[in-house]
N, C-alpha and C positions, 0 to 999 in steps of 0.2 A: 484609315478604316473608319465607317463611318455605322450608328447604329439608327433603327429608322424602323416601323410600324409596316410589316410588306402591304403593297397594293399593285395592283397591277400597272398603276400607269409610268412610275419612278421605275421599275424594277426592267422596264422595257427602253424606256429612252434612252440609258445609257450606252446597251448595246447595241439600239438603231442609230446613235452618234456614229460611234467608231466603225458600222458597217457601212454608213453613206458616206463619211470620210475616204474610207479605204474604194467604195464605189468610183468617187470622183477621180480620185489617183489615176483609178485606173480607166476610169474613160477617157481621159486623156492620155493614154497610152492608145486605147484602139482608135481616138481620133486620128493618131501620128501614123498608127500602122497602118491604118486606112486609104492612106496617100501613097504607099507604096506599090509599085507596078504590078497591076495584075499576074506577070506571069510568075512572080514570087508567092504571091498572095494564094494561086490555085493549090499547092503541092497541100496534100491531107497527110498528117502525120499519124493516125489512123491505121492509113496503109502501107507504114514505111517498116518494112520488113528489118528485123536484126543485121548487122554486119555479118553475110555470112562467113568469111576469110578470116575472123576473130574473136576471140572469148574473153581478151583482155577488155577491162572496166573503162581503161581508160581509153581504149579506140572509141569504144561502143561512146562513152559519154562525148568525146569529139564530134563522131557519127550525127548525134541529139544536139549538137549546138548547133549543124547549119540546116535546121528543120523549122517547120514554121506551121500555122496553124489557121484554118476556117472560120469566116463569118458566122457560119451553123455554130458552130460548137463556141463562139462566143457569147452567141447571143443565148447559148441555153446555159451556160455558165453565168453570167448575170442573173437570167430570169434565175435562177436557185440561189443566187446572194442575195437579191433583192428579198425572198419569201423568207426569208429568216430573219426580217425586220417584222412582219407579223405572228410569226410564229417560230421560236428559238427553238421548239424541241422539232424542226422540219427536217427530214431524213432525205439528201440528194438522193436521186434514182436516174443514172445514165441509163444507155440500153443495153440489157444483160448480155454477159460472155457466156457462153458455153462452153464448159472444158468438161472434158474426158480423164488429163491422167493428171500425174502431180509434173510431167515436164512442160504438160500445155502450163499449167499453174505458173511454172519456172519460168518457162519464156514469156509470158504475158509480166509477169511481176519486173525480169529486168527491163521491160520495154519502157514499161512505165517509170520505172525508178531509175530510170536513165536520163529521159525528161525531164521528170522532178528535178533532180540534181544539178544537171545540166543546164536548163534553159534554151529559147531559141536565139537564132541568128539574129532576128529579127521581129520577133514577141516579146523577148527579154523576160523580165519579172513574170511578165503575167503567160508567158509560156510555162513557167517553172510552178504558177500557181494552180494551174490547169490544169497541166498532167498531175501534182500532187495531189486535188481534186478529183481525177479518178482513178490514181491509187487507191483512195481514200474507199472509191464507190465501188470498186472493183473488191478491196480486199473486204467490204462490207456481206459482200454476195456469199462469200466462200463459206464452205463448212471447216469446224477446227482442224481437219486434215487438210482441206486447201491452208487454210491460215498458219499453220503449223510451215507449211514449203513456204510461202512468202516470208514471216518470219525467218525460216533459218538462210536464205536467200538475201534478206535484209542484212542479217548481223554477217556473214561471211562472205558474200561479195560487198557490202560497203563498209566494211569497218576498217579501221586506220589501215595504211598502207604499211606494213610492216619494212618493206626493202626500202623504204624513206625515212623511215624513224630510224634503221640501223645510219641509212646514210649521213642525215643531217646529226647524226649522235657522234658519228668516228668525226664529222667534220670540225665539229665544236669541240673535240678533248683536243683535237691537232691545235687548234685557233687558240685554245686556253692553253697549251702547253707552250705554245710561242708569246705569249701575251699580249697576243691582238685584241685589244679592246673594241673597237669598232665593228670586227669581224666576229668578235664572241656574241654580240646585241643583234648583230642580225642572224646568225646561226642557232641563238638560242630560240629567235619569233619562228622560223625556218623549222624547227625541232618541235614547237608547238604545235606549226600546222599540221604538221607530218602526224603529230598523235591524235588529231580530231576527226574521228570518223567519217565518210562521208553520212552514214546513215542520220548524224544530226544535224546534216542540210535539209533531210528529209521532215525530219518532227520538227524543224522551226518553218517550211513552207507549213504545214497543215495547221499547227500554233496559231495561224495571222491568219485561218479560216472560221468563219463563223460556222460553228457545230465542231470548231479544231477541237478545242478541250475536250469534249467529248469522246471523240475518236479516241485522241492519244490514253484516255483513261482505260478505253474501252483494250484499244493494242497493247495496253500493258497487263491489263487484265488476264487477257491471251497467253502474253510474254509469258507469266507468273505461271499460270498453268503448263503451258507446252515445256518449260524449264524444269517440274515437276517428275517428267518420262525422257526427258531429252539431253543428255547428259554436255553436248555440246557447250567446249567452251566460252565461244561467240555469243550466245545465247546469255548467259549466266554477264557477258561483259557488257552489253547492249543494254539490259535491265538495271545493271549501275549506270550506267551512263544515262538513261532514261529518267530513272528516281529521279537522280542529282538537276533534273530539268525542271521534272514534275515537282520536287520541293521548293526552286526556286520562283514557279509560275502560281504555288500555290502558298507563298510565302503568306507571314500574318498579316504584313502587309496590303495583301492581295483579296484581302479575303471581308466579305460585310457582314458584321452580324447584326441580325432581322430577329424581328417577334414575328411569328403566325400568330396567326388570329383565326377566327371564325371567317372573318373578312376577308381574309388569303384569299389567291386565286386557287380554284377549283384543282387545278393542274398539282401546284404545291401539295393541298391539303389530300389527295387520291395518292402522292408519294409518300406522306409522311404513315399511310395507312399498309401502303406497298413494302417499307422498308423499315418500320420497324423490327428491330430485332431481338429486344427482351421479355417487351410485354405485349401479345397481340393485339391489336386494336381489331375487334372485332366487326364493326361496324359503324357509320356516318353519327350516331348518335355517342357510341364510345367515346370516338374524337373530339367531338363536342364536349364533352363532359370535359377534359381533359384540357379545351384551348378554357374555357370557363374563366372568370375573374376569381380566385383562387386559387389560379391552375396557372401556368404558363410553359409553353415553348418557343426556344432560341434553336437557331440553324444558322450555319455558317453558309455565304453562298458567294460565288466566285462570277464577275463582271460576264466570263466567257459561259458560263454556264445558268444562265438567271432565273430559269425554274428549277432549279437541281439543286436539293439540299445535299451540301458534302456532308457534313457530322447534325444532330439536330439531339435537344434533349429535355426531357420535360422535367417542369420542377412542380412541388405542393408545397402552399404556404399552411405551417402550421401552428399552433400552439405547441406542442411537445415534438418530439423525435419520435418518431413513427415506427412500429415493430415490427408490422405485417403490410405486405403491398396491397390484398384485397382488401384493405380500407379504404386507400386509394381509389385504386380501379373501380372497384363498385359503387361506389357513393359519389357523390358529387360533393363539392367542396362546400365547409361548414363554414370558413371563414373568410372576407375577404382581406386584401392582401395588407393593405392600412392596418389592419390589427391582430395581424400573426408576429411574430419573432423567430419564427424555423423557416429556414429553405431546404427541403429535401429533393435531391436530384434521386428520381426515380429510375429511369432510363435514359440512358447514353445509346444512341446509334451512328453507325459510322458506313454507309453502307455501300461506299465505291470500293470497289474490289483492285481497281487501278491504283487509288490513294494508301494502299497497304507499305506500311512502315514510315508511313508520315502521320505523326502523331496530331492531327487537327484538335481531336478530342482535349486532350490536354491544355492546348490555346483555349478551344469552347469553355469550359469549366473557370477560367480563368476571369476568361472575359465577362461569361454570363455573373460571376459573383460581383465583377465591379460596376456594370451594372444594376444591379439590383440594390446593391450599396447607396449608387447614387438617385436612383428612382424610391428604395423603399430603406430609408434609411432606422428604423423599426425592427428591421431582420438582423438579429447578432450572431445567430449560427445557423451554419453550412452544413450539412450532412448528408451522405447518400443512402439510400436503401439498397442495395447491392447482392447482386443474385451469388452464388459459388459456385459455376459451371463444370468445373473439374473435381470437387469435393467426388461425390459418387463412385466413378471412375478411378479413381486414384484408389479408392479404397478398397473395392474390388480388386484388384489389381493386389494391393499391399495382404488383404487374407488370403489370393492365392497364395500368393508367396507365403506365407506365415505357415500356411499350415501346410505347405512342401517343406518347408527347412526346418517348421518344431519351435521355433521360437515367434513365443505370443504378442500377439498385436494388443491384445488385452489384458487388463489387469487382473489379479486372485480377485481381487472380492468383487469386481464387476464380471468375473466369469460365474460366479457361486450366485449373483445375484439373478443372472441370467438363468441358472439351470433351474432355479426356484421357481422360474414363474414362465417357464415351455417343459411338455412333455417329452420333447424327445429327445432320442439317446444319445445324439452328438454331445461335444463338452467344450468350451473353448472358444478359439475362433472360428471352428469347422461349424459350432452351433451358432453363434450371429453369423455366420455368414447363409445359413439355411432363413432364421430369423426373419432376414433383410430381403431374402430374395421369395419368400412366402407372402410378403404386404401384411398379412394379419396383424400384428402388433399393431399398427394404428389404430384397429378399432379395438384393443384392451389396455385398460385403462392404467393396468400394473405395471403388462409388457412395455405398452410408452412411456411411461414412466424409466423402469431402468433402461432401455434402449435409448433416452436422450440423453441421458449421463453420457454413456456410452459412445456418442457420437458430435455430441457436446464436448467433450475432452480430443476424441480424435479430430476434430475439425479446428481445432484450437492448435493442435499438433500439423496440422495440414498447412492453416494459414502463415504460421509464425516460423516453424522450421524445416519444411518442406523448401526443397531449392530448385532452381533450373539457371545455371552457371551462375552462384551466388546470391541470385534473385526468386524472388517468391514465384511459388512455382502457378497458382492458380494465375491465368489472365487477368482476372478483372481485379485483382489486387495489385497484382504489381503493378500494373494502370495507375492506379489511386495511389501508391505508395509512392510510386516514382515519381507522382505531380504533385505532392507533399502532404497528402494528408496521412492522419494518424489512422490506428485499428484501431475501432472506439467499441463494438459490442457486436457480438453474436446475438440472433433469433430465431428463436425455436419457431416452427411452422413459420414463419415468414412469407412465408409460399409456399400454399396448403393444395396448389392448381397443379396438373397433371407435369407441366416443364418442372416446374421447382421439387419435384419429388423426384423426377428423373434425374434431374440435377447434381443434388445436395441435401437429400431426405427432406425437402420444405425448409432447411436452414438458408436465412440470411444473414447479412453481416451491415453496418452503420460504421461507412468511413467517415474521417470528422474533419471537415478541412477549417483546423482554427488556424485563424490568416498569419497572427504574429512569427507565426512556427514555419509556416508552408515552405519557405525558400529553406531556410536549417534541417527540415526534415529531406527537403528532395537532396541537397547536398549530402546528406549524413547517406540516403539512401544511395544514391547513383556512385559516390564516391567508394564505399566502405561498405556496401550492401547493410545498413543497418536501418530497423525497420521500428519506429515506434508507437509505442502502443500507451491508451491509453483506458487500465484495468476498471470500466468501469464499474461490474458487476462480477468480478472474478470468474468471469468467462474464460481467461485465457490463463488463469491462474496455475495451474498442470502444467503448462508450457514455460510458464516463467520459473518454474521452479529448477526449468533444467538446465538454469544457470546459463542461458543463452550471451554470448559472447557478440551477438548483433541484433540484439533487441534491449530498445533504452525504454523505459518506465517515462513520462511526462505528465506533469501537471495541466491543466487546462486553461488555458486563458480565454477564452468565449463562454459566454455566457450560456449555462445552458438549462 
């Protein structure tokens, strides 16, 4: 993995290498197919109709092996691999299908994925590239109710052959019960193949296509959804098998991390305005403000993908630990980066919907601290500004409950405190929950006052013993928790802008990733759900006191 300042002319060569490689390959295939006798050469696969006399997978793919393929559609197959050496985000467009119901769908989709899978007689590889190619363009056109029949089409006609995994399984308990050695090694390879679906002959033709990774993101995206209403359990087995490809193709390995710049190409910097997802970037000058010498964003970005930021996140160099994010956002930066000592990661985005439950973010945060280490060695502590997405909701949620079952979410003298300073007659949690849903209390001066106690304490209750199977229930904590850093402080108004009030009442939080700790914290966490905290200001003091059995107290070793 390599790290490097983006520009347009590096971030492209690499993928025009590997797609004129793969070019020449294969003209040298159509040179050889070339030679072969016209009367072969004529048959359009196109118009080769289904096996009508069979529905078995595997006539049908026999069927697609002595099929062969036109000059036409190679030459437009090229010209579309060729265009994706100037331009990586090119979107193939064969000539549209027209369908009518979900069977036309059905039978167009095994036509192709017959193909795919299979190969020709006489095209070989780049037959099998070609139909997965307008798999690829076909299944592009459909709406999620076409996509939804392909998909389940996909996982339940080509997923592993079950009457051959039964068979190569009773063959090999035979072979091991005799102690055929020789017989067991090849009954066990036999028993492998038998479990590998055909469907991921399919995702590794589209893989070796330029705009593959793409796709496959985009079909799993789908997957995730359609899996959502669709209870099928093909569906649900496909998306594991899928992950397990996608985490391997998007291993850390695999992966470059790039500074944006101002300098970026156009393409980049209109995504990273596109896919922000904490703090909006409102406009070309926001941005700006933001790539700034003070300022900095890292993106993760994958060979097959090389305008497409998979995870990206911006940091502010500062003198102190930062309370409030619209100091940030709205100011432009006061110091440059040679003489701050804070790195505060502001915003984390992650925003492929395909890469869901492959943790990139977590490598990003890693990576971006060891660089900055080695570029700005001046900065001793790591810290995030960190929004509380779920705070709100949960809480909502907990005073219904409260004041259906009678037992208070609030304390006597923060309930006495509250009836002190609102007129009305509710009492309890029935009266902050009226409180909270009127807004007023922001603008008085009393009201805010006891209402941050109030929520200050419960959000401290939220963070630290709130669970979702052992783990912190808020997302963006257990994120942070689980990639080792500490719970370093609660902030009041934090985010004072319309999200953070929807949010979290304008509360944020400051995770503290002191590096000595990082790997012992993520252990203690992942292993034993324990979660530590580090009390700077007796923010979470209420919590601690309830003698938490998975929350450790630490001292601080970074400098702060």
């Amino acid at each position: 993995m390599r790290t490097r300042l983006l520009s347009c002319i590096p971030q492209q060569h690499t993928a025009r290498r590997l797609t004129q490689t793969l070019a020449q390959s294969h003209r040298t295939c159509y040179s050889l197919w070339k030679q072969t006798p016209p009367s072969i050469n004529s048959r359009r696969i196109s118009s080769s109709p289904l096996n009508p006399n069979t529905g078995d997978i595997k006539d049908r793919i026999r069927l697609k092996a002595n099929q062969s393929i036109d000059s036409v559609a190679i030459d437009k197959y090229w010209e579309d691999i060729m265009r994706t050496n100037s331009d990586p985000d090119y979107t193939f467009d064969l000539e549209p299908v027209l369908l009518q119901t979900s069977a036309d769908v059905e039978k167009t989709a095994k036509l192709l994925l017959d193909g795919a899978i299979a190969g020709g007689h006489d095209g070989g590889d780049l037959y099998k590239r070609m139909k997965g190619f307008e798999c690829a363009d076909f299944y592009n056109k459909l709406d999620l109710a076409g996509r939804t029949v392909f998909l389940k089409v996909l996982a339940q006609e080509y997923g592993p052959d079950h009457a051959s995994v039964l068979e190569a399984s009773g063959a090999l308990k035979t072979a091991a019960a005799r102690g055929a050695e020789k017989s067991v090694a090849k009954l066990e390879q036999k028993l492998r193949t038998a479990l590998e679906p055909l469907y991921l002959q399919f995702f590794m033709q589209i893989y070796h296509h330029p705009g593959g990774m793409r796709f496959i993101l985009k079909m799993r995206e789908d997957l995730l959804e359609v899996s959502k209403t669709s209870p099928e359990k093909g569906l649900k087995e496909m998306n594991d098998v899928l992950k397990g490809r996608v985490q391997e193709w998007f291993g850390i390995a695999s992966l470059d991390l790039e500074r944006i710049t101002w300098t970026s190409p156009a393409a980049i910097l209109e995504k990273l305005i596109k896919y922000e997802a904490v703090h909006e970037i409102p406009s070309w000058e926001a941005l700006k403000e933001r790539l700034l010498p003070g300022r900095a964003c890292f993106a993760f970005f994958h060979k097959g993908m090389p305008l497409e930021p998979l995870a990206f996140v911006h940091v502010s160099f500062e003198s102190t630990i930062q309370r409030n994010v619209q100091t940030i956002l709205d100011n432009p930066p006061k110091l440059r980066p040679e003489n701050a000592s804070v790195a505060i990661f502001y915003t984390i985005s992650s925003p492929q919907k395909g890469l869901s439950g492959i943790d990139l973010g977590n490598f990003l945060i890693k990576r971006v601290v060891k660089e900055i280490q080695k570029k700005l060695p001046n900065i001793k502590t790591f810290t995030t500004l960190s929004p509380i997405p779920g705070f709100r909701n949960w809480l909502e949620t907990q005073l219904n409950l409260s004041i259906f079952s009678g037992v208070s979410l609030i304390l006597p003298d923060e309930a006495r405190s509250l009836e002190k300073c609102s007129a009305r007659n509710s009492k309890g949690d029935a009266l902050l929950k009226n409180v909270l849903e009127d807004g007023a209390w922001m603008h008085d001066a009393e009201a805010a006052r006891v209402i941050k106690g109030i929520l200050m304490r419960l959000c401290s209750r939220y963070i630290l013993i709130e669970k979702k199977r052992s783990f912190a229930l808020d997302p963006v904590a257990n994120f942070h928790i689980r990639n080792g850093a500490c719970v370093y402080q609660l902030n009041w108004m934090g985010d004072s802008g319309q999200k953070g009030i929807a949010q979290s009442y304008g509360i944020m939080i400051n995770y503290l990733y002191d590096l000595p700790m990082v790997e012992e914290n993520n252990d203690l966490y992942v292993g034993k759900g324990v979660i530590t905290v580090v009390d700077y200001e007796n923010d979470f003091r209420w919590a601690l006191d309830q003698r938490l059995s998975n929350v450790r107290i630490a001292g601080v070793q970074a400098k702060l």
